[in-house]
N, C-alpha and C positions, 0 to 999 in steps of 0.2 A: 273784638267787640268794641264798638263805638254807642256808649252812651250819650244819647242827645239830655233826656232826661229822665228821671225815674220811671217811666213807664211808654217811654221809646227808642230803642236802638239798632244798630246798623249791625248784623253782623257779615262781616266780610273775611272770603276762602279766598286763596291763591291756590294756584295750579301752578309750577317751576317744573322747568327737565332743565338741569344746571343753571344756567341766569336766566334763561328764556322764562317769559311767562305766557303760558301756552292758556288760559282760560281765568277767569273768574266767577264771583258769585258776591253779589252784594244786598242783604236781604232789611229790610227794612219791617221792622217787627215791637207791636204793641204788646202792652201787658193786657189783657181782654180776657173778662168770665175766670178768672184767675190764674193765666195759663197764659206765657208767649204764645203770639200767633203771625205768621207770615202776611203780611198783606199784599206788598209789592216786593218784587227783589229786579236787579238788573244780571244778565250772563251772559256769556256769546257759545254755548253750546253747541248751537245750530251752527256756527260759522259765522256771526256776524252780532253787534252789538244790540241785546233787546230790553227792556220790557218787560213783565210778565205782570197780570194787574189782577190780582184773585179778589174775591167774593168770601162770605163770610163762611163757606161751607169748605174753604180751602181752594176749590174751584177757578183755572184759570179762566178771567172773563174776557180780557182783550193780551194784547199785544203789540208793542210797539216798538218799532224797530230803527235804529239807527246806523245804517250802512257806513257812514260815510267818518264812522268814529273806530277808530282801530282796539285793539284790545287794551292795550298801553295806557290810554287817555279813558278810555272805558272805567275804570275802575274809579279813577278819580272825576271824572263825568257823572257815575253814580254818588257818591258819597259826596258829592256838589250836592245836586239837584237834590236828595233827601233831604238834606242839611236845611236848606233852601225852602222846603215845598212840604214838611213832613204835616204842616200842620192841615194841608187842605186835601193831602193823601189820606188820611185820619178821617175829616170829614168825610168825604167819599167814601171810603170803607162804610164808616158807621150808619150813613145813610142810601148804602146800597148804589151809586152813583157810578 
């Protein structure tokens, strides 16, 4: 768990088979209606680095994808760009965007 500030932070899962990192999960999450709640997170589930950009209902609304970013750099690609952008992710969220 990555505390940006009191009422936003990063939580990020590794996936490991011995050193190999086979997958991640970087979720970027407000405190809202009194309750953690997911907004955007990044993952490469699918096979490749994405995205995922929910709605207030929990609901994936878009998706966005980055081929050409390996898993490796993924992870800290995400927790860049959070770091970076949380404030205008937030906006978005709250105003449905």
């Amino acid at each position: 768990m990555i505390f940006i500030n009191d009422f936003t932070r990063l939580y990020v899962y590794f996936n490991y088979y011995k050193s190999e990192l086979l997958s991640f999960v970087v979720k970027l999450e407000i405190f809202y209606l009194n309750r953690w709640i997911e907004i955007e997170r990044y993952d490469c589930y699918h096979g490749i680095v994405h995205k995922d950009i929910l709605n207030k209902k929990g609901k994936k609304v878009r998706t966005i994808s980055f081929p050409l970013v390996d898993v490796k750099a993924g992870v800290n690609f995400a927790v860049k760009d959070f770091r970076e952008n949380y404030e205008l992710y937030i906006w978005r969220f709250l105003n449905g965007k």
